[in-house]
LOVEXGU-418451 format. One record per residue (C-alpha): residue in three letters; x, y, z; residue number from 1. Coordinates in nm, 4 decimals, always signed. Layout:
% residues N
ALA/X/Y/Z/NUM
...
***
This chain:
% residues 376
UNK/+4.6700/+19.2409/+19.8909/1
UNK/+4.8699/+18.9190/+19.7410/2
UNK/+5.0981/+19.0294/+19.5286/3
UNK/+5.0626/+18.9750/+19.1267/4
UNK/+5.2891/+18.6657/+19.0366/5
UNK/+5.3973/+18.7618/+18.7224/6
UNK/+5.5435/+19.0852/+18.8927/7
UNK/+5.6709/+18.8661/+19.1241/8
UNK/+5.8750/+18.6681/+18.9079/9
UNK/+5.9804/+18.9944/+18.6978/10
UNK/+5.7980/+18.7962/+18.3853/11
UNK/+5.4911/+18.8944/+18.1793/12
UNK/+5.1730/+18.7059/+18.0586/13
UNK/+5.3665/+18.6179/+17.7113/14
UNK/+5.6528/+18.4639/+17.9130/15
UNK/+5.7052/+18.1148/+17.7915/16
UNK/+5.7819/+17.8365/+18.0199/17
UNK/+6.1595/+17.8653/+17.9724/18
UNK/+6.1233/+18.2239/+18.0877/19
UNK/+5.9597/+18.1342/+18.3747/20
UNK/+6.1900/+17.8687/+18.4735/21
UNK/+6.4957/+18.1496/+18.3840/22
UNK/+6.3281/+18.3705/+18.6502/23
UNK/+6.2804/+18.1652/+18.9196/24
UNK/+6.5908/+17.9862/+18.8995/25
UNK/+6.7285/+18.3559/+18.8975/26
UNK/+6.5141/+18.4368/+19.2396/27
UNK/+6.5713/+18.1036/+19.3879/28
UNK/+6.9714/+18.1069/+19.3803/29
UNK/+6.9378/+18.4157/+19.5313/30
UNK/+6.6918/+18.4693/+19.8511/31
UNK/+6.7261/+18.0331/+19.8980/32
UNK/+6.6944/+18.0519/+20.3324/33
UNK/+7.0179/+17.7905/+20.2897/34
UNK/+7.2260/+18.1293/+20.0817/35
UNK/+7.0410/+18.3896/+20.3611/36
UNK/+6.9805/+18.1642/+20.6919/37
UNK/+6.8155/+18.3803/+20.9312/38
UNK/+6.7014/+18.6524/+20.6846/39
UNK/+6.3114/+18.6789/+20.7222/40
UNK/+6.3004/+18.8600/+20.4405/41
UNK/+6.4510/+18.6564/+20.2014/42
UNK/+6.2709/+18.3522/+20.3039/43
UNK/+5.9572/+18.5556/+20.2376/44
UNK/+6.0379/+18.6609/+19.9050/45
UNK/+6.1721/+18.2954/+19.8138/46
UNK/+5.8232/+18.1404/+19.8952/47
UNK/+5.6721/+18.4506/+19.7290/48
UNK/+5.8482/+18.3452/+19.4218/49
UNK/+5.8142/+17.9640/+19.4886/50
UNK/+5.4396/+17.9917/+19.5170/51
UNK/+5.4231/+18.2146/+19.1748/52
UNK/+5.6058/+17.9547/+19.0010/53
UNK/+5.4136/+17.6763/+19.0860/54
UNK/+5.1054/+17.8159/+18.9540/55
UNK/+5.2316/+18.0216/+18.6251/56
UNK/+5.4318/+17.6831/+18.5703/57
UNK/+5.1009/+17.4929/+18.5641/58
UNK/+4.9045/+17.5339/+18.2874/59
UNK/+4.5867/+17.4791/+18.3992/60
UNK/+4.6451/+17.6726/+18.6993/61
UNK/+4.7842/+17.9546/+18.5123/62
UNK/+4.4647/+17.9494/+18.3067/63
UNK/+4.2850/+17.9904/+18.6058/64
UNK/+4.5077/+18.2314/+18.7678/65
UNK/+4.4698/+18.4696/+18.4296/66
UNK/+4.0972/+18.4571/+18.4225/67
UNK/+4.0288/+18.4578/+18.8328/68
UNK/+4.3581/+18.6023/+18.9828/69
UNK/+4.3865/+18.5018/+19.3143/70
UNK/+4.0150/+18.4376/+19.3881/71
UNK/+4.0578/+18.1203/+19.1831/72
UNK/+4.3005/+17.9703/+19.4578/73
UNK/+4.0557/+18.1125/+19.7560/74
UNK/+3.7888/+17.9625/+19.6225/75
UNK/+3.9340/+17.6112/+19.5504/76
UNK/+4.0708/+17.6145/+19.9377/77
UNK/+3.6799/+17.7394/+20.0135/78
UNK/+3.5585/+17.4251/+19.8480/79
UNK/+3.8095/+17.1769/+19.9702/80
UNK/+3.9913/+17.1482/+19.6504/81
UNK/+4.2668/+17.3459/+19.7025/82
UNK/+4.5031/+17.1216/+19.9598/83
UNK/+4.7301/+17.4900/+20.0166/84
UNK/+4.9589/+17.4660/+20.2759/85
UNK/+5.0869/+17.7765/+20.4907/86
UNK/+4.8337/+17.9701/+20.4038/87
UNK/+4.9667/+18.0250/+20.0310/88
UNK/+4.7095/+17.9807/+19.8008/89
UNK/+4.7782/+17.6821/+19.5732/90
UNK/+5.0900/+17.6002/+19.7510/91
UNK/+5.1692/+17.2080/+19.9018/92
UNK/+5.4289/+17.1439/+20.1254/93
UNK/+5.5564/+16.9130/+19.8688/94
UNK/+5.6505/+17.0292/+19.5473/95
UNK/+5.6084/+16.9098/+19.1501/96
UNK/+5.8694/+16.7526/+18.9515/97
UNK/+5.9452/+17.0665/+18.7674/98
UNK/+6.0360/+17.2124/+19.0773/99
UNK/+6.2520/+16.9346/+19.2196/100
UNK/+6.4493/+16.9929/+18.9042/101
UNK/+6.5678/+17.3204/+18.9404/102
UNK/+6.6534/+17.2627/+19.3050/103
UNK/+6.8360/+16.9780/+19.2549/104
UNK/+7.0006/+17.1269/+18.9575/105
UNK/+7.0846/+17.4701/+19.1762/106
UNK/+7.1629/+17.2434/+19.5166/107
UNK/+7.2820/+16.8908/+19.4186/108
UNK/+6.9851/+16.7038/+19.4301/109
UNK/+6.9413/+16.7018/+19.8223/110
UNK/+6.5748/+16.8067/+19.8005/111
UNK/+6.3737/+16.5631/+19.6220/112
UNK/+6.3827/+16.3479/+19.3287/113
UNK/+6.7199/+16.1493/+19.2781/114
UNK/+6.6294/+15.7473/+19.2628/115
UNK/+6.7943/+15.5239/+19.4723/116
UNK/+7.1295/+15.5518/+19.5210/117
UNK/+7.4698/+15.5090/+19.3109/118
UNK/+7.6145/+15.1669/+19.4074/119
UNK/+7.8726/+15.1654/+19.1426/120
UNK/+8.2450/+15.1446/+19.2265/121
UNK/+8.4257/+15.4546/+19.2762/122
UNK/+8.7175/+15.5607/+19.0896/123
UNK/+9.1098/+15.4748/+19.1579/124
UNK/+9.3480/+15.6963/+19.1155/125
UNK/+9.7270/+15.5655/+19.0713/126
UNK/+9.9960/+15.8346/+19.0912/127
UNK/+10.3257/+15.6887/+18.8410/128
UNK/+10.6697/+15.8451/+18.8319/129
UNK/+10.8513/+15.7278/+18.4895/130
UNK/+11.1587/+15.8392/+18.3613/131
UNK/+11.2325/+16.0622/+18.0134/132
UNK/+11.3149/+15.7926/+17.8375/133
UNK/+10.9712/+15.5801/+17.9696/134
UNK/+10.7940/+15.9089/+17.7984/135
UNK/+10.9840/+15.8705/+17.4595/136
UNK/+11.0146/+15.5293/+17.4338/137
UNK/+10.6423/+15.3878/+17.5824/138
UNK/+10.6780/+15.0956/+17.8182/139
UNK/+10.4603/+14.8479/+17.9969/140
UNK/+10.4040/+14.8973/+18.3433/141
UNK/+10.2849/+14.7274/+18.6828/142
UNK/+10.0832/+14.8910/+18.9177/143
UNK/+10.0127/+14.7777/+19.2320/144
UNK/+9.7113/+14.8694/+19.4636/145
UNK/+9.4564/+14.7657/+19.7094/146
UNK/+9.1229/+14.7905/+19.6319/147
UNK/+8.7561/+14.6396/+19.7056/148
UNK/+8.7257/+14.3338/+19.4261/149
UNK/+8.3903/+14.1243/+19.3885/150
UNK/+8.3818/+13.8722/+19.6427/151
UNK/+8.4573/+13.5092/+19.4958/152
UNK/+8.2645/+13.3391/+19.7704/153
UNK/+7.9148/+13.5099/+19.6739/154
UNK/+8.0179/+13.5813/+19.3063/155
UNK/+7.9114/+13.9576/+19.4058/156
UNK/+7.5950/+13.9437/+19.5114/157
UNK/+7.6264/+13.9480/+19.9034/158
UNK/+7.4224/+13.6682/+20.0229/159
UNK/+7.5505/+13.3243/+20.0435/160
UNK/+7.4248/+13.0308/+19.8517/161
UNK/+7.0306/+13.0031/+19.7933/162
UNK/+6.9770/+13.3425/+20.0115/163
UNK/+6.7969/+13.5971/+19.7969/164
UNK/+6.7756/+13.9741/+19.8080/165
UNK/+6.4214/+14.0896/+19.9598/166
UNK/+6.2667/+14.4320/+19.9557/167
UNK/+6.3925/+14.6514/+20.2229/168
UNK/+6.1033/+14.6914/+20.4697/169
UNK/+6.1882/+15.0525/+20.5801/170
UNK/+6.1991/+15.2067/+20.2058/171
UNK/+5.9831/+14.9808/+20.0189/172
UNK/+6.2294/+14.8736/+19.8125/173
UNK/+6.3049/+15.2591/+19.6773/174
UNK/+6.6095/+15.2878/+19.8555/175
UNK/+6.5300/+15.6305/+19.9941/176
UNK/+6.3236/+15.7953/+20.2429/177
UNK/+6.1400/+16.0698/+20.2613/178
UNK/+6.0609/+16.3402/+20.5387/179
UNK/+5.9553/+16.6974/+20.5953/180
UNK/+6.1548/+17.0013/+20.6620/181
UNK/+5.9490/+17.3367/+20.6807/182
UNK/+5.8454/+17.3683/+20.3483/183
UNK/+6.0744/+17.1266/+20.2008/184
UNK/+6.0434/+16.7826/+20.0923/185
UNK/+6.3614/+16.5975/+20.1422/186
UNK/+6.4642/+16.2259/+20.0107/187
UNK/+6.7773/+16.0648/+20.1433/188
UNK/+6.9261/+15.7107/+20.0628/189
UNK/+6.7642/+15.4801/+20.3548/190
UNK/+6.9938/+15.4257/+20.6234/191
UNK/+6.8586/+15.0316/+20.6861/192
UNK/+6.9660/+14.8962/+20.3471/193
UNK/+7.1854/+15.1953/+20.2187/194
UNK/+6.9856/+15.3259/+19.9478/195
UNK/+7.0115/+14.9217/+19.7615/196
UNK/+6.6550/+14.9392/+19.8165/197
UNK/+6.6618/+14.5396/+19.9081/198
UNK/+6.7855/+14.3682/+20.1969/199
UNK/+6.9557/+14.0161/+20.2297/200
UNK/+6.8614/+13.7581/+20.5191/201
UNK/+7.1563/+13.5345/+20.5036/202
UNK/+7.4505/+13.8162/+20.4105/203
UNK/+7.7522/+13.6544/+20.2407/204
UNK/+8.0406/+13.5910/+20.5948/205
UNK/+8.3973/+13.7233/+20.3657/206
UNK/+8.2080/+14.0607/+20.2292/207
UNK/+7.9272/+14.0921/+20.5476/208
UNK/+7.6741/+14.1219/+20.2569/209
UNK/+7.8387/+14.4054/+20.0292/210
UNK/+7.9712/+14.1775/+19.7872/211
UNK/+8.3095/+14.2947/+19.7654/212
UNK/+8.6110/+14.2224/+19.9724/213
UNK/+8.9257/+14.4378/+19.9838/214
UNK/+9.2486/+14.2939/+19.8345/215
UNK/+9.5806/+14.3985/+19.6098/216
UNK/+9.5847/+14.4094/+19.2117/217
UNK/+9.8375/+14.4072/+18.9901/218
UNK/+9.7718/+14.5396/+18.6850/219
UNK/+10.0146/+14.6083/+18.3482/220
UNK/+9.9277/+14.9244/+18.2499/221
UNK/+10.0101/+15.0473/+17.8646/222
UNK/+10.2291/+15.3968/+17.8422/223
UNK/+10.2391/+15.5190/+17.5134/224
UNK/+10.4948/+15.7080/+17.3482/225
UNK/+10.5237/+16.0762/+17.3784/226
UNK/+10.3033/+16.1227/+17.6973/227
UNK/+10.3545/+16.4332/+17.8915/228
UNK/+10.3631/+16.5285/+18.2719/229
UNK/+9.9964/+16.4862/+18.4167/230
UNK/+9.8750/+16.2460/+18.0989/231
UNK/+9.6045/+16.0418/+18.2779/232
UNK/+9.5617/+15.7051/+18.1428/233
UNK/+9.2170/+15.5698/+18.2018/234
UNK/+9.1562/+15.1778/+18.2616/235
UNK/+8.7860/+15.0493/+18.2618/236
UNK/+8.6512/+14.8819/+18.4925/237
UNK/+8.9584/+14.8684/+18.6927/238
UNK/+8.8411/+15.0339/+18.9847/239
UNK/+8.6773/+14.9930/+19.2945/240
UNK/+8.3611/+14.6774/+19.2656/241
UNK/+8.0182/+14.7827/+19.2887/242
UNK/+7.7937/+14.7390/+19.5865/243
UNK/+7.6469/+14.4142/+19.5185/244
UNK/+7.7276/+14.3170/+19.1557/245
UNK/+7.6853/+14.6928/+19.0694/246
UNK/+7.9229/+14.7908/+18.7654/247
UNK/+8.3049/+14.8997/+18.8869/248
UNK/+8.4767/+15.2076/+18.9173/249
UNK/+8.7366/+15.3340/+18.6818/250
UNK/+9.1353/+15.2706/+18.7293/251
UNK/+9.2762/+15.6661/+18.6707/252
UNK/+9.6391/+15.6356/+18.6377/253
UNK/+9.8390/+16.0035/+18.6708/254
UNK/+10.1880/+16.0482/+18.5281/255
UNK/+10.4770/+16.2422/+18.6681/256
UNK/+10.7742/+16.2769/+18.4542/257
UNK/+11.0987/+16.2826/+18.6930/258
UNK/+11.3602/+16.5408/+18.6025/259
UNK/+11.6321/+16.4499/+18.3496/260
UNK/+12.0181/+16.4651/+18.4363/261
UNK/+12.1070/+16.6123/+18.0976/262
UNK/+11.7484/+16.7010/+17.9103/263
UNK/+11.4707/+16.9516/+18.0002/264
UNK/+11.1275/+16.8741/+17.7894/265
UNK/+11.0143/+17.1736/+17.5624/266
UNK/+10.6770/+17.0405/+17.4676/267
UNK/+10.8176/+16.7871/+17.2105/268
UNK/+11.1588/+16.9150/+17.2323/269
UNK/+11.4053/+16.8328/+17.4341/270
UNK/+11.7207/+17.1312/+17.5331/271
UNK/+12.0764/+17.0332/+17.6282/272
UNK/+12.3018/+17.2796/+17.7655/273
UNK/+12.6403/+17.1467/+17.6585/274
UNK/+12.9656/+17.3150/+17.7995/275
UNK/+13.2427/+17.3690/+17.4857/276
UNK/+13.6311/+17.4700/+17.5852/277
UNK/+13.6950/+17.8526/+17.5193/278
UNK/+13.9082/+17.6449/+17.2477/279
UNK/+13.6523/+17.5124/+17.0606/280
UNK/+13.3854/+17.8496/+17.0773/281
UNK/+13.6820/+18.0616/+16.9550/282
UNK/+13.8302/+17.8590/+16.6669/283
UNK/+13.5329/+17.6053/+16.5598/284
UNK/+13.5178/+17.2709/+16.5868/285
UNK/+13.2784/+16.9791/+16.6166/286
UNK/+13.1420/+16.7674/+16.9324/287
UNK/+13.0151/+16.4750/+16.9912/288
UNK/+12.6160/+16.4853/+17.2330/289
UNK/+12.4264/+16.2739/+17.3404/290
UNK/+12.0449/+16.1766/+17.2171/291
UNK/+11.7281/+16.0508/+17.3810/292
UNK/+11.6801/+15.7453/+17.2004/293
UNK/+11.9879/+15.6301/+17.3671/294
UNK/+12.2379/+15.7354/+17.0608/295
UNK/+12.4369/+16.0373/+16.9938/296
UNK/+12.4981/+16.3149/+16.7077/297
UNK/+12.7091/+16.5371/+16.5768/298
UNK/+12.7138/+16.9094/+16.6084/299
UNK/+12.9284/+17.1162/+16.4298/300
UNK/+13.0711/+17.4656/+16.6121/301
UNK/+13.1025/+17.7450/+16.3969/302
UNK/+13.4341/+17.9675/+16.4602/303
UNK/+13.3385/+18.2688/+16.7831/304
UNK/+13.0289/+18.0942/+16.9002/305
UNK/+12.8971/+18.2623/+17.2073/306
UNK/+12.7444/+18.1449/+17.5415/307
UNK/+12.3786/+18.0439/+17.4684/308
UNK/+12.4304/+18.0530/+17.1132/309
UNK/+12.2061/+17.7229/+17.0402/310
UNK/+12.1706/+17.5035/+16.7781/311
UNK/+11.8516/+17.3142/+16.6359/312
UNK/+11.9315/+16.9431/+16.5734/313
UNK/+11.5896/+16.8393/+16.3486/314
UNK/+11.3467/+16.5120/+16.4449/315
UNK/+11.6295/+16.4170/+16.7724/316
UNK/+11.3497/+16.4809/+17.0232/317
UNK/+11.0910/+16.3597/+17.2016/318
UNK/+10.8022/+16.1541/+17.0435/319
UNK/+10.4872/+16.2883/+16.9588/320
UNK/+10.1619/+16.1169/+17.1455/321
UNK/+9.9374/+15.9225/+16.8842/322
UNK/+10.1776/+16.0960/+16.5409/323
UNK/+10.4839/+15.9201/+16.4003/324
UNK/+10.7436/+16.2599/+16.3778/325
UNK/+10.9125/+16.3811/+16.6874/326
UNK/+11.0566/+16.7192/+16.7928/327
UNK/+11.4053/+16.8707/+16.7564/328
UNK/+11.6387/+16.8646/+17.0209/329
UNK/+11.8019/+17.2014/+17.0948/330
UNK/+12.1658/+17.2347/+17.2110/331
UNK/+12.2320/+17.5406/+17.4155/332
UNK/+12.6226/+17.6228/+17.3980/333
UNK/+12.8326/+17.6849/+17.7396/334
UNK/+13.1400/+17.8445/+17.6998/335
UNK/+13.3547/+17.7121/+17.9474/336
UNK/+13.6531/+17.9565/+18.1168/337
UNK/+13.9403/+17.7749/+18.1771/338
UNK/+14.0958/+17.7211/+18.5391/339
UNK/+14.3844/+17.5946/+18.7371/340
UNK/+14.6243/+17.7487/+18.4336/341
UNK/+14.9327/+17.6474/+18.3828/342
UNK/+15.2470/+17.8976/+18.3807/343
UNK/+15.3122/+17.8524/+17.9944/344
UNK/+14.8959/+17.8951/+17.9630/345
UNK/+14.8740/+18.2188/+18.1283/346
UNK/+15.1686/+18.3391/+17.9631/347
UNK/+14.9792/+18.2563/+17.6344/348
UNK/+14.6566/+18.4310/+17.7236/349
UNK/+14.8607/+18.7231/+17.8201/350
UNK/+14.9947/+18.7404/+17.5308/351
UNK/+14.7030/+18.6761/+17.3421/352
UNK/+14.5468/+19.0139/+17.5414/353
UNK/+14.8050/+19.1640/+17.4635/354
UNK/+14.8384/+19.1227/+17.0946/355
UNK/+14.4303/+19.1470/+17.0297/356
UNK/+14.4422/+19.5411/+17.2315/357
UNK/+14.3104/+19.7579/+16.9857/358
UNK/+14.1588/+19.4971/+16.7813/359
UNK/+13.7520/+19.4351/+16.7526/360
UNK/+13.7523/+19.0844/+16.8364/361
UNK/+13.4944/+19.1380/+17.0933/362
UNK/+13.2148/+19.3585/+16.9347/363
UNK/+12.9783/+19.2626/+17.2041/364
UNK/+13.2073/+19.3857/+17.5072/365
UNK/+13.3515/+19.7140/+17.2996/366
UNK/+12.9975/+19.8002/+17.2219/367
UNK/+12.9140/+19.8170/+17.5953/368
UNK/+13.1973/+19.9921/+17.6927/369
UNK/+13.1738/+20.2311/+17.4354/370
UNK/+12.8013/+20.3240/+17.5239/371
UNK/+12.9259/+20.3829/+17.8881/372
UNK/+13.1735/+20.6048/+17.7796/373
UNK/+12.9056/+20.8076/+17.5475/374
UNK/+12.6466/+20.8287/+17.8772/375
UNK/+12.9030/+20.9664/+18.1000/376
***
């Protein structure tokens, strides 16, 4: 006994269209013979649920298949009228357009449908190292690359002079053929004219017909200030030529930011780790650091500043893409111990340990030691 269809689709006779589609698409993705190959089973139950959605999707056949059930089908196959194939009542070989569009949506369009074929250009991509300053500053760039440009011979359109396109004799002119595979239909650009759909007699000698010939560019390319690693600058039209006079391709230009001597980027600020004399930590002072826009500033050291004590210098960073502020730059203190001392120097610190024994000049180092002394 066939099997109900609703049941079979796990919908009801209220189900709208949407719901239907929602179930099938839900049965589909998972008993499709190219998800289970081999599985009997699975094939089964996917033209179980194929052949249920085809009618309920219908609406005159789901009229038919409400009032009649299954003796609706049997009868029209009885009379002639019912065209079934496999031995599933109401079911072609080849399927509707509502079909086609959830398979090619699930499977990437492999099984029917689809138009002729995509002669546009493809994309370019152009991978461009620039400096920290290049990002904070903006610059104009070259880039150089080879690519297929529209042939000047044929002016793109593959045939030489007076020679016009025809209709490709093995398609049609629909740029696609079409064959049968067990229960599928399947449509595939045409190998003789590549899915164009037309066919030239008197191809174009520099391209061979494509219109396009390959050949270097050079291109200025705008950076803007306060890009960041991986900004992708897009160029239109820059790309690879279309097949035949088709539109081009995209130019996709990728930045990578090479690593700074003295800066590391913080989003839009910039950090400086700046070694001080013990000197200058211990008794104060002010220093003289460099900036990003090629200038330098001041930074004042306040008396017992510690390693990695930093200091926030406001608006001395990097630009900011598409604003008008910038970000701070951060300097990052390193306390430099001295070396290679001198006789009279060591005789100084010596003295200076000596004299400061007792004292709580170092909170940070007395602290430790004291908790070590409390633990054990």
């Amino acid at each position: 006994m066939a099997k109900d269809y609703y049941e079979t689709l796990g919908v009801t006779k209220s189900s709208t269209d949407d719901e239907i589609k929602k179930a099938y698409r839900k049965l589909a993705m998972k008993y499709h013979p190219d998800k289970n190959p081999g599985d009997k089973k699975s094939e089964a139950k996917f033209r179980d649920a194929t052949e249920a959605y085809e009618v309920l999707l219908d609406s005159q056949k789901r009229a038919a298949y409400d009032r009649y059930g299954h003796a609706a089908f049997t009868q029209q196959q009885q009379q002639g009228g019912g065209g079934g194939g496999g031995g599933h009542p109401g079911f072609s070989g080849g399927f509707g357009g509502s079909f086609a569009d959830i398979i090619d949506e699930m499977f990437g369009g492999s099984f029917s449908g689809g138009g002729q074929a995509n002669h546009a250009g493809a994309d370019v991509r152009y991978n461009m190292d620039i400096t920290l300053e290049d990002a904070f500053k903006g610059k104009a760039a070259t880039v150089k690359f080879t690519t297929l440009v529209g042939c000047t011979s044929c002016k793109g359109s593959g045939g030489e002079a007076g020679s016009r396109p025809t209709n490709c004799t093995a398609c049609y002119g629909r740029g696609k053929t079409r064959y049968q595979q067990g229960f599928f239909t399947i449509e595939r650009p045409c190998a003789t004219c590549g899915g164009a759909g037309q066919t030239i007699a008197k191809p174009c000698r520099p391209c061979n017909g494509s219109g396009r010939v390959r050949k270097e560019k050079n291109l200025e390319v705008k950076i803007p200030p306060g890009v960041e690693e991986g900004t992708r600058i897009r160029v239109t039209h820059e790309g690879e030529a279309g097949l035949r006079g088709a539109p081009n391709g995209d130019l996709y230009v990728f930045l990578n930011i090479k690593a700074h001597a003295l800066f590391k980027r913080q989003g839009a600020d910039i950090l400086c780790k700046v070694p001080i004399q013990m000197t200058t930590a211990v008794l104060g002072g002010e220093i003289d650091v460099p900036t990003i826009d090629g200038g330098q500033a001041s930074v004042k050291i306040p008396t017992g500043t510690q390693p990695g004590q930093q200091f926030r210098l406001k608006s001395k960073g990097m630009s900011i893409l598409r604003a008008t502020g910038r970000g701070d730059m951060i300097i990052e203190a390193k306390v430099e111990t001295p070396v290679s001392l001198s006789k009279k120097q060591r005789e100084l610190i010596e003295e200076f340990a000596e004299i400061g024994k007792g004292e709580k000049n170092s909170p940070e180092s007395s602290g430790f030691f004291a908790k070590i002394k409390d633990l054990f």
